[in-house]
C-alpha positions in Angstrom: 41.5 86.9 -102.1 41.5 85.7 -105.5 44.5 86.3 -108.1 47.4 88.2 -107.1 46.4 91.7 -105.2 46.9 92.1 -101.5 44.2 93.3 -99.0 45.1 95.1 -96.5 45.5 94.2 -92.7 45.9 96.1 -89.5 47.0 94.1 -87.2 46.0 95.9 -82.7 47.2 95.0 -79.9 50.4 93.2 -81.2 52.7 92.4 -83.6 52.8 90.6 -86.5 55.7 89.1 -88.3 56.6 90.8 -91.6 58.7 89.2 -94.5 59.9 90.4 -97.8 57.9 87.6 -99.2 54.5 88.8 -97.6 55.0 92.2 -97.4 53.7 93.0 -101.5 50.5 91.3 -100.2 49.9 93.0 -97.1 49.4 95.9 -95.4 50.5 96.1 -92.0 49.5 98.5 -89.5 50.4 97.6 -85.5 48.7 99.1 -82.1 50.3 98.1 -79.1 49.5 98.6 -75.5 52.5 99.6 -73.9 53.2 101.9 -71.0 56.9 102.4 -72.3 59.1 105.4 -72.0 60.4 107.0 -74.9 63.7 106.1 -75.0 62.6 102.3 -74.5 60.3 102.8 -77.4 63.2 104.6 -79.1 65.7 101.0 -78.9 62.7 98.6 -79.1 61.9 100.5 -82.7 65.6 100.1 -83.7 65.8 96.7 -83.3 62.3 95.3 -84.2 61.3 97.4 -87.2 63.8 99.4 -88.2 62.1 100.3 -91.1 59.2 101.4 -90.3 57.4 104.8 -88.2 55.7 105.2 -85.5 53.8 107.6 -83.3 53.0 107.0 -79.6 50.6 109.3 -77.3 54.2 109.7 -74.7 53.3 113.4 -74.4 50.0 112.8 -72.6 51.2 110.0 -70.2 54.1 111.6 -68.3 56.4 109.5 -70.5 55.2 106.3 -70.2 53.4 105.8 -73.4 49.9 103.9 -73.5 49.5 102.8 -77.4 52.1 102.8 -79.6 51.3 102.7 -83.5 53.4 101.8 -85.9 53.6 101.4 -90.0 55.4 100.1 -92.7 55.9 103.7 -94.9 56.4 101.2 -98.2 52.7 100.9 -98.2 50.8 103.6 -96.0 50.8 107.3 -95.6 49.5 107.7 -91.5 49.0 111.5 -90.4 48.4 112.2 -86.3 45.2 114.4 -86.1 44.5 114.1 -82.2 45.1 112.0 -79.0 45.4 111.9 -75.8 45.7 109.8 -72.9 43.4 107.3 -74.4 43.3 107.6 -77.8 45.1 108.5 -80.9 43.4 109.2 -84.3 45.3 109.4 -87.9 44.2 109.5 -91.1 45.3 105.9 -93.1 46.1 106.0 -97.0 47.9 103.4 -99.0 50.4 104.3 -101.4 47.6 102.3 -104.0 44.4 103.9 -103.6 42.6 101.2 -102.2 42.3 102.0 -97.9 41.9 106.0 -97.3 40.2 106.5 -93.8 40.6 107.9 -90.2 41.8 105.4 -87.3 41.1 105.4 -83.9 43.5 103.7 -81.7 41.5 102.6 -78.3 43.0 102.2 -75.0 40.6 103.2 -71.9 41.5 103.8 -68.6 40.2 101.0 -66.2 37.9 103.0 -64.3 34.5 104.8 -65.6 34.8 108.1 -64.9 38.1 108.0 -67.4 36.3 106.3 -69.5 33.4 109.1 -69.9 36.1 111.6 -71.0 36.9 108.9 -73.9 33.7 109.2 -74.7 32.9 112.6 -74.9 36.1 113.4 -76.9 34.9 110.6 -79.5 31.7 111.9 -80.0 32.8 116.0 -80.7 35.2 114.4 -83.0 32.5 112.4 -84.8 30.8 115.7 -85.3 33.2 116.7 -88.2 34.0 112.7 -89.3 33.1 112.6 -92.8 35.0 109.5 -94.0 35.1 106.1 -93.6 36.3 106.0 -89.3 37.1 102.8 -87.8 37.5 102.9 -83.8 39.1 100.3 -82.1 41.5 98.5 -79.5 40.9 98.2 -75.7 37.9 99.6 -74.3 38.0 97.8 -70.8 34.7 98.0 -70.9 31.8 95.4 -71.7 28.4 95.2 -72.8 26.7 92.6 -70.8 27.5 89.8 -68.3 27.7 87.2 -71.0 31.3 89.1 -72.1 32.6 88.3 -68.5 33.9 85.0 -66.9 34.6 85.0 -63.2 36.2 88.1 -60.9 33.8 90.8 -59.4 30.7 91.1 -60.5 30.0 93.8 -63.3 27.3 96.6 -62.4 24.4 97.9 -64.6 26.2 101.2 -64.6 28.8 100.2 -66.5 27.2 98.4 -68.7 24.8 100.9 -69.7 27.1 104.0 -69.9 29.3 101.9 -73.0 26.1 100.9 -74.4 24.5 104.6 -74.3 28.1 105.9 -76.7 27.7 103.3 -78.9 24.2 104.0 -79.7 24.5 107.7 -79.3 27.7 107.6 -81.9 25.9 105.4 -84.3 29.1 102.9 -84.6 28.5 99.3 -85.2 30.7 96.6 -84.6 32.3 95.6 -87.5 32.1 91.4 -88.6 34.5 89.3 -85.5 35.8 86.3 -85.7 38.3 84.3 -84.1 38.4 84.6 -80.2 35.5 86.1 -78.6 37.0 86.4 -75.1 39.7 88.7 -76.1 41.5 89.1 -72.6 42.5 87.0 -69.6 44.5 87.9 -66.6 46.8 84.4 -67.0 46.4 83.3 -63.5 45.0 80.1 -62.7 41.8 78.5 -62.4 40.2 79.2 -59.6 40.7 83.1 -60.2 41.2 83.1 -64.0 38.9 86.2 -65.4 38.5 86.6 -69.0 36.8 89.5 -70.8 35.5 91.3 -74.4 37.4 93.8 -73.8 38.4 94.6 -77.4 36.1 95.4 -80.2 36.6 97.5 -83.3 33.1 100.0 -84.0 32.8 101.4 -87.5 31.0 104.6 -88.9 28.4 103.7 -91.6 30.9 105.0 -94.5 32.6 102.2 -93.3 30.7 99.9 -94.0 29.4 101.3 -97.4 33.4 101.4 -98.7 34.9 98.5 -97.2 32.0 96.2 -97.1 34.4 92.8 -97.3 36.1 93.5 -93.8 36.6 91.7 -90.7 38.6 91.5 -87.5 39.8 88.2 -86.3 41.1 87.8 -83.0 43.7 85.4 -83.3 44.9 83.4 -80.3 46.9 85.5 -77.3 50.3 83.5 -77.1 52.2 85.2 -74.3 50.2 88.1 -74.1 47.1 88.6 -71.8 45.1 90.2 -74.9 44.1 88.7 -78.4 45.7 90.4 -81.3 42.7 91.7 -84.0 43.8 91.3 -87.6 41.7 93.3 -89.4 41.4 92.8 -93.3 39.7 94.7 -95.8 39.5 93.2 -99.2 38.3 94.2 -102.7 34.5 93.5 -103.6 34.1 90.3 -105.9 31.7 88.3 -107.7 31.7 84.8 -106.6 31.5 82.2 -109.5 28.8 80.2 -109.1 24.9 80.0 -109.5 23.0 82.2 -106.5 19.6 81.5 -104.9 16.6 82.6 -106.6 14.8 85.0 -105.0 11.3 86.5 -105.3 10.4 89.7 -104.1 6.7 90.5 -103.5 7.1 94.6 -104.9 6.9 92.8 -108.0 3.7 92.0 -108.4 3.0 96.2 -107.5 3.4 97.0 -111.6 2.5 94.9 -114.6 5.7 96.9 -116.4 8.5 96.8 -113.7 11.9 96.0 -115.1 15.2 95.3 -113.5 16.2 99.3 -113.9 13.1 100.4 -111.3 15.5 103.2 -110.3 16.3 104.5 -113.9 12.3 104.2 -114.0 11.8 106.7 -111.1 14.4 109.0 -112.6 12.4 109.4 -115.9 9.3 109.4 -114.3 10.5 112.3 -112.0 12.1 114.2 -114.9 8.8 113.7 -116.8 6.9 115.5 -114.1 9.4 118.4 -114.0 8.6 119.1 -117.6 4.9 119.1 -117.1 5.0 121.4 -114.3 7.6 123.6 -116.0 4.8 124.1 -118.7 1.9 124.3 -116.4 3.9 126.8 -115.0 3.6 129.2 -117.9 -0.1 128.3 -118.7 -1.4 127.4 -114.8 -4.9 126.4 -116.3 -4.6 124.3 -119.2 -6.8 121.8 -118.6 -4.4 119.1 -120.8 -1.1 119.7 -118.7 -3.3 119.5 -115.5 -4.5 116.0 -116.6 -1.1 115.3 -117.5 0.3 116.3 -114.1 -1.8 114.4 -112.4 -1.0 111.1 -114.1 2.9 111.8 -113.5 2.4 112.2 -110.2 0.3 108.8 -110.0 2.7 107.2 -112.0 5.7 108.4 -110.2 4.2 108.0 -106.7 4.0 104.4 -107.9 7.5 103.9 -108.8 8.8 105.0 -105.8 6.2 102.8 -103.7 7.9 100.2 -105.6 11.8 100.8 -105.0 10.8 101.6 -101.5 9.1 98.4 -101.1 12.2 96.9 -103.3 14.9 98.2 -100.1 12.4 96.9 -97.3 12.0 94.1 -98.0 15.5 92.7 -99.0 16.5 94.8 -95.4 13.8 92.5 -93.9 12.1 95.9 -92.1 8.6 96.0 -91.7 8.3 99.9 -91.8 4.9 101.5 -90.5 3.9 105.3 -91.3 7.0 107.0 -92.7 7.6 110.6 -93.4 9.9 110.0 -96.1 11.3 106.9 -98.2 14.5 106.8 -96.1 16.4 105.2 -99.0 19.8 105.4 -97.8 18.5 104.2 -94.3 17.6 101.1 -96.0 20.8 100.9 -98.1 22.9 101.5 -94.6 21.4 98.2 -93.5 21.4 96.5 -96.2 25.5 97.2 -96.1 25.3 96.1 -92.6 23.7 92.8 -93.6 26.0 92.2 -96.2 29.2 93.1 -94.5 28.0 90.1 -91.5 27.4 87.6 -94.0 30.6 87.8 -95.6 33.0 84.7 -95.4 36.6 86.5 -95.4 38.3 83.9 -93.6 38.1 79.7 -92.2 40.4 77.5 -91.0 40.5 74.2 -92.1 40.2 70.5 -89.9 43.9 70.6 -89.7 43.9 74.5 -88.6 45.1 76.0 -91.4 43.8 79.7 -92.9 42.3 80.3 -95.7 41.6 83.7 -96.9 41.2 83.2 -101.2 37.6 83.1 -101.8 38.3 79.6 -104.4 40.0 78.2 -101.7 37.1 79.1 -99.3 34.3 78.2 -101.7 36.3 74.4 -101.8 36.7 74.4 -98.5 33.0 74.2 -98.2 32.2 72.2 -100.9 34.4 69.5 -100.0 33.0 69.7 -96.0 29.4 69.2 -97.2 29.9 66.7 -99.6 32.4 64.7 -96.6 29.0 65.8 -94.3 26.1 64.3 -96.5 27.9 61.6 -98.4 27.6 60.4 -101.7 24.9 59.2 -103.7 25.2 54.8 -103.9 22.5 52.5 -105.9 19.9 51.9 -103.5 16.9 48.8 -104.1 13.4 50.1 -104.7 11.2 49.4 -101.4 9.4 45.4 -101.9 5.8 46.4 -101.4 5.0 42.8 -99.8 7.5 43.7 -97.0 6.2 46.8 -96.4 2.5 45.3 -95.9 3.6 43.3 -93.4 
């Protein structure tokens, strides 16, 4: 990120290192999969992180804890809401403002009828979810055979049961990069497995308040899972000319300006005044005229933003019973929050996460790709006809 404030990172399924020197840039926020007592948890937390909390879900596990999370309190507020064997959710603020939203720490059981019990508890807590809600960690479950390398063979059952939550719960995945298999089970080749078995899904609010975030699953070192590094960074306007683009709604009205929705506003208010009069004198044939070419004019306008929200959300939309603006503007977000470029790494493998130093990252790889221009001779017509 450009100049000098921090965007926040969450790091699951492992630890990252944290030093006085990058702690006032970032926010840290760990999920481990452990299957610790308490009193192990207890010295480990003493030694590692002495400064910072953490809450575990020991009280549903006959004291062998599944996920451990853990915070550094110098930056984030982290309240326990609910958990259980499989889950525990907290709301997330930082001490500045900028991340305020609930968390859902993931870690399913390995067999499916667990795993239905996760899902029903998710969705009757989405029921009352009206903030930005980020769900993630291990599932242990995938979506199709292309997440899978070698071991058994997965069955349609299980396949379709995770697919039927996520489209039933209306959580997208949010933008991953880095590691797409996300766990192995270390042995060797001839019975190596590896599996997508993490993923972080995100409610629509989400995406609408942090739409520059990604998780990047960064290489699994000793572990048998990838660590996700989450970031969420502040929205900023990239220097630099942008694309042209046309957009055919314009040629729908001679007068359309850049403000279309300030139009429909106006136009809408306009019509409320006629019908407040035509209210009080329901036959004057003048308001009734005038009605009429409101309603024209503002039927118009809205044809026009509607059009406006299509198109740049590439929908063709049939017969619609309403204008479904803030469907529109949901994938719009979704769009946007895909195409984002948070993070590279360079030919030598180093990270870059500051949008100059990403924007000359690419510059400098497509001008190695295509060359430079050189003086070249103008063709010699006699050679050519021959």
């Amino acid at each position: 990120m450009a100049g000098s404030h921090y965007s926040p990172t969450i790091n699951t399924t492992g630890f990252t290192s944290v030093t006085r020197a990058n702690a006032a840039k970032r926010i840290n926020f760990n999920e481990t999969e452990t299957k610790m007592s308490m009193e192990k948890m207890k010295i480990i937390a003493k030694k590692v992180i002495k400064d910072w909390n953490w809450i575990s879900n020991v009280h549903h596990t006959a004291n062998k804890a599944r996920i451990w999370l853990l915070w550094d309190s110098n930056f984030l507020t982290v309240q326990n809401i609910n958990s259980s064997d499989q889950y525990i959710t907290c709301k997330v603020e930082s001490k500045d403002g900028r991340l305020k939203c609930l968390i859902t720490a993931i870690y399913a059981l390995n067999h499916p009828e667990g795993r239905k019990i996760l899902w029903n508890d998710l969705m009757v807590f989405k029921r009352n979810v009206s903030d930005p809600w980020l769900v993630g960690g291990d599932y242990n479950a995938i979506l199709s055979s292309e997440e899978k390398i070698g071991g058994a063979q997965i069955t349609d059952t299980e396949v379709e049961d995770f697919q039927n939550f996520i489209d039933t719960s209306q959580l997208k995945h949010i933008k991953s990069t880095g590691c797409f298999f996300t766990w192995s089970n270390k042995q060797d080749a001839s019975t190596r497995v590896w599996s997508r078995l993490d993923r972080i899904l995100v409610n629509d609010d989400w995406i609408f308040q942090y739409t520059s975030s990604q998780v990047e699953y960064l290489m699994p070192h000793c572990s048998d899972h990838s660590p996700g590094l989450l970031t969420t960074g502040d929205e900023v306007n990239c220097e630099g000319k942008r694309p042209f683009k046309f957009f055919a709604m314009w040629t729908k009205h001679p007068d359309f300006l850049p403000a279309v929705s300030n139009h429909v506003s106006r136009a809408k208010a306009e019509l409320y005044d006629i019908q407040v009069q035509l209210n009080s004198d329901l036959f004057n044939p003048g308001l009734i005229v005038r009605e009429k070419e409101h309603i024209r004019k503002y039927t118009k306008l809205l044809d026009c933003e509607n059009s406006f929200y299509r198109q740049k959300a590439n929908i063709k939309w049939g017969l619609q019973g309403d204008k479904s603006t803030q469907y529109f503007h949901a994938v719009m977000k979704n769009k946007r929050h895909h195409n984002r470029v948070m993070s590279i790494y360079t030919e030598n493998g180093i990270r870059i996460t500051k949008t100059q130093g990403i924007i000359s990252e690419f510059i400098q790889y497509y001008k190695k790709l295509l060359g430079t221009t050189i003086h070249t001779s103008p063709p010699d017509p006699e050679v050519i006809s021959k």
